[in-house]
N, C-alpha and C positions, 0 to 999 in steps of 0.2 A: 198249093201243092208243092213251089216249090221250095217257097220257107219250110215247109215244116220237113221236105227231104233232106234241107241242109242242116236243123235240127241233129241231125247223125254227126254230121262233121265232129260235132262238140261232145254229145255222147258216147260216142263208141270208142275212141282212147281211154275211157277214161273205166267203160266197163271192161272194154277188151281187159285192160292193164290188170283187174283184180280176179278174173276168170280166169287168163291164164298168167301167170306172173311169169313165166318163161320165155315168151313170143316176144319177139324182134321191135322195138316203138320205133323206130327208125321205120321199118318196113310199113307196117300197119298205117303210120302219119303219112308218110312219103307217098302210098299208093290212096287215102284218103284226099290229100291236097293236091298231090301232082296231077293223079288221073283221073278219078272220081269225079272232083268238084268242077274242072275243066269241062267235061264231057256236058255234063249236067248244064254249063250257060251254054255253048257251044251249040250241043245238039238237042238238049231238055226244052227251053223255054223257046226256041222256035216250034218243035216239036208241039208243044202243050199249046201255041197260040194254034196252031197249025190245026188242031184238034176242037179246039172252041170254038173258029169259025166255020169246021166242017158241019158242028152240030147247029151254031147257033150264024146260020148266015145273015 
């Protein structure tokens, strides 16, 4: 689950960029990598172990 959410990391610059050609890459990267991805080891993959042992003790 969590490979293929980081999947976006690498997609979504690249579609954002030709959807809308006017929007900030600075911004879009910056809040992809700074806060997104952080969050995601951080509070995600505790989270997701945290969930697999609830169901599978």
């Amino acid at each position: 689950m969590t490979l293929s959410a980081s999947a976006s990391y690498i997609v979504v610059p690249a579609v954002l960029r030709n959807a809308m050609p006017e929007a900030n890459p600075a911004l879009y990267l910056g809040l992809s990598l700074a806060v997104t991805f952080p969050l995601n080891i951080l509070l995600g993959i505790p989270l997701y172990i945290g969930i697999v042992k609830w169901f599978l003790p």
